[in-house]
C-alpha positions as CSV (number, residue, x, y, z in Angstrom):
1,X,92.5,86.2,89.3
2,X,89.4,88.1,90.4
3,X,87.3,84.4,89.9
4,X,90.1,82.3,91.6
5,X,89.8,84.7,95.0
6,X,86.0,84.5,94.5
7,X,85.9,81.0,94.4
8,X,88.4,80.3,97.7
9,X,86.8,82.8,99.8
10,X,83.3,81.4,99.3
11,X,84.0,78.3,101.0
12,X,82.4,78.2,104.6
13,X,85.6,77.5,105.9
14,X,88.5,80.9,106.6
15,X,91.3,80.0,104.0
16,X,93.8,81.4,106.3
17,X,91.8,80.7,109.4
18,X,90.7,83.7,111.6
19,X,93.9,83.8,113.7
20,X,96.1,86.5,112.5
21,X,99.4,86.5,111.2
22,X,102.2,86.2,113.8
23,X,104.6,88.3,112.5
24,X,101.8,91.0,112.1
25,X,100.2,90.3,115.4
26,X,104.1,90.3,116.7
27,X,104.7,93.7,115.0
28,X,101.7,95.5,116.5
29,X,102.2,94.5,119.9
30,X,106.0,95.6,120.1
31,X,105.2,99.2,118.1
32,X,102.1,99.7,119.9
33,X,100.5,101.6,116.9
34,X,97.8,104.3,117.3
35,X,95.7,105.7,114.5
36,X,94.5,104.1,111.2
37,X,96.2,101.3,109.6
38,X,95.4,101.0,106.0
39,X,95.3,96.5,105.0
40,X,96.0,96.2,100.7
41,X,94.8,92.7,99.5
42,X,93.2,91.7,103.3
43,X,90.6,88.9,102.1
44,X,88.2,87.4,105.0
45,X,90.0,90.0,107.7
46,X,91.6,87.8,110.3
47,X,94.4,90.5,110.4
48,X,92.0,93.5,109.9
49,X,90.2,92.2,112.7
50,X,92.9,91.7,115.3
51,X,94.0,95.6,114.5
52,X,90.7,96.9,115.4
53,X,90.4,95.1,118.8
54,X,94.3,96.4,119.1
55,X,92.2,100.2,119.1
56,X,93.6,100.9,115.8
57,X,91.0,102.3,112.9
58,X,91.2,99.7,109.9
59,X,90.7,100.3,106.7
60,X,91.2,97.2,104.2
61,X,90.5,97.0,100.9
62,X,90.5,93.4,98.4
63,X,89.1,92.8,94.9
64,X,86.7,90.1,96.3
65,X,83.4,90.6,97.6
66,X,83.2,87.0,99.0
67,X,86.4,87.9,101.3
68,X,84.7,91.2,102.5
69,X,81.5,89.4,103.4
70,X,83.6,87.1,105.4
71,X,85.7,90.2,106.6
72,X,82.5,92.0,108.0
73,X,81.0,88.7,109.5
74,X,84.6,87.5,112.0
75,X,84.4,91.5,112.6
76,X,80.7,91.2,113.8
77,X,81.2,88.0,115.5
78,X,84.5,89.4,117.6
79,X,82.2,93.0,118.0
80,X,84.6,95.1,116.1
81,X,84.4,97.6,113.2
82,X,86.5,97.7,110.2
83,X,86.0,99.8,107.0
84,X,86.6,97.5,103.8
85,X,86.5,98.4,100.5
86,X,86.4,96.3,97.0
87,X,88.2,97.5,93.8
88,X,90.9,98.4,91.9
89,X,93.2,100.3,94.5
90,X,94.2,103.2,92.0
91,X,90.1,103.5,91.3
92,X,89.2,103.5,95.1
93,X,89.2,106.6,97.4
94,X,91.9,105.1,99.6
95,X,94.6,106.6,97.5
96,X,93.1,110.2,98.5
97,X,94.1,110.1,102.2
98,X,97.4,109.5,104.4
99,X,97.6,106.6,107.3
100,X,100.4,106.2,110.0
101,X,100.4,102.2,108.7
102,X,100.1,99.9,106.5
103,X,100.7,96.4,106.5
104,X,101.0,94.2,103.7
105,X,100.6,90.5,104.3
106,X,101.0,88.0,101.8
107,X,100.0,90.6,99.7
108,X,101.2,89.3,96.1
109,X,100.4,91.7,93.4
110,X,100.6,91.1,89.6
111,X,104.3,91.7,88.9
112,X,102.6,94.5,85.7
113,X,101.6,96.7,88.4
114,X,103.2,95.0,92.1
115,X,106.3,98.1,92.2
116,X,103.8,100.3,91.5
117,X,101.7,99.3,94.5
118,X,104.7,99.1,96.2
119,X,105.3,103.0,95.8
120,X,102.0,104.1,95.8
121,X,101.2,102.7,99.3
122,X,104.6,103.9,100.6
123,X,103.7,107.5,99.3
124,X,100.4,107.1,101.6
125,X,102.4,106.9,104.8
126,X,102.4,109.4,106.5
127,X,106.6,110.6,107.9
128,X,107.3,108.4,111.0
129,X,104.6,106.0,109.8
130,X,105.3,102.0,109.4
131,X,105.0,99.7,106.4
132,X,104.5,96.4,108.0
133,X,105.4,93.3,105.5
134,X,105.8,89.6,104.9
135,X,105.2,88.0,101.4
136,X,106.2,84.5,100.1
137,X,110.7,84.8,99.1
138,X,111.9,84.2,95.3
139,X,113.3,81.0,97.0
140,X,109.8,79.6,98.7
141,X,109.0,78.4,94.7
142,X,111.7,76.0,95.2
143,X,109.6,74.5,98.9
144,X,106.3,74.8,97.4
145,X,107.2,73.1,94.7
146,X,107.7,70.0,96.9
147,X,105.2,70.6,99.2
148,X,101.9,72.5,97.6
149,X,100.5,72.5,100.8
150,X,102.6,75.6,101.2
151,X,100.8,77.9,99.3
152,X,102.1,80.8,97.6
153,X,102.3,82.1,93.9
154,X,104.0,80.1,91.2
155,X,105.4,83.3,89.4
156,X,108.9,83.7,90.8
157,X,108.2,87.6,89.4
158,X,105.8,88.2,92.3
159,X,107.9,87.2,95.3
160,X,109.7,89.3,97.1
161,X,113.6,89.8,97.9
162,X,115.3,91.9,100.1
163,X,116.9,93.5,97.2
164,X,113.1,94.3,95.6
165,X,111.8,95.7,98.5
166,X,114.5,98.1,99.1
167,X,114.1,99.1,95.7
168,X,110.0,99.6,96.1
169,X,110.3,101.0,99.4
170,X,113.5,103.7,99.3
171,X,111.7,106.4,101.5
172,X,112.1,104.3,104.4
173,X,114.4,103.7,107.1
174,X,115.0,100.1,107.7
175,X,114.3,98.5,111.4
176,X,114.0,95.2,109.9
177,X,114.2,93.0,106.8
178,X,115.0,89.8,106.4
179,X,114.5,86.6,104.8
180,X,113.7,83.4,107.0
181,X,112.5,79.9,106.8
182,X,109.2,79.9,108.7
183,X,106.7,76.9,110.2
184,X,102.9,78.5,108.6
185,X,99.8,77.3,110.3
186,X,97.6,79.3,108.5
187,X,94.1,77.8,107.5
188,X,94.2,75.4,104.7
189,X,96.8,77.3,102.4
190,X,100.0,78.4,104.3
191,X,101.1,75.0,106.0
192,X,104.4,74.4,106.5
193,X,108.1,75.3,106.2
194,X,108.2,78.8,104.0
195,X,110.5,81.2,103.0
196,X,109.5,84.5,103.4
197,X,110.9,87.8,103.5
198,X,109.8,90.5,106.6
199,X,109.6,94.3,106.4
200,X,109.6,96.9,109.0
201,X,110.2,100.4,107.4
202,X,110.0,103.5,109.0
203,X,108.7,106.8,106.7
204,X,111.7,109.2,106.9
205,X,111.0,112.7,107.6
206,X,111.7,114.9,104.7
């Protein structure tokens, strides 16, 4: 998996392009968000990026060095700073400090360990604190399938339902999930009509 990232992100071209999600860039805008936002899985940092010219303090972390080296250079180029970290999440110092957000985007984990990511990042939150996501649907494999152009994992086990994230995510209030047919523009990867499921949960207080 490590070699396949590797390999896409050392391409001269953005995979995803350098424009940020629009359901992230959407989500920051409405909340308004203020201190540091903590980006699992981020790759070449288009949405890393857009949340530190937004004010907020970024920290990202990937297992590819090539998508960090891209990462630091769009942040250099649009004169922002972001911290970003390669690893193994459990193995990184990350998992030692609280943030008010996260935001998972199109973050597909290995279904061995992707609930335990899940809970792990949702214990980081700190109460009142948003987990911001959208990931490929269980019924995208069906589109991509057709189109390949989509993008997306080919393991039905690592997309996302409504019913799996309530399940990974039970400390949070729900403001929004849903599953939707959406129209990707992103880079060379995400293009076209996808199925994806969005996340807005809130930390409850305890």
């Amino acid at each position: 998996m490590k070699e396949m990232w590797e390999s896409r992100y050392s391409a001269e071209d953005y995979a995803y392009g350098i424009e940020p999600n629009t359901f992230f860039k959407e989500t920051l805008e409405k909340y308004k968000l203020e201190g540091t936002i903590l980006l699992p899985a981020e790759g070449e940092g288009r949405n890393a990026v857009f949340a530190a010219k937004k004010g907020l303090n970024v920290l990202a972390f990937d297992i590819s060095e090539e998508g960090k080296k891209k990462a630091l250079k769009l942040a250099a180029k649009q004169n922002v700073t972001i911290n970003y970290k390669v690893g193994d999440f459990f193995n990184l110092d990350i998992v030692n400090h609280k943030y008010e957000s996260v935001a998972l985007i199109f973050a597909h984990f290995p279904v061995s360990i992707l609930s335990k990511y899940h809970k792990k990042i949702g214990d980081l939150i700190k109460p009142n604190g948003l987990v911001i996501l959208e990931g490929f649907s269980k019924n995208h494999l069906k589109l991509s399938e057709k189109n390949p152009s989509l993008g997306g994992p080919k393991n039905i086990e690592v997309l996302f339902s409504k019913e799996s994230i309530q399940n990974d995510f039970p400390d949070f209030e729900i403001l929004l999930l849903e599953e939707s047919n959406v129209n990707l523009s992103e880079g060379k990867f995400h293009n076209g009509e996808s199925s994806v499921i969005r996340f807005i949960g809130r930390k409850k207080e305890k």
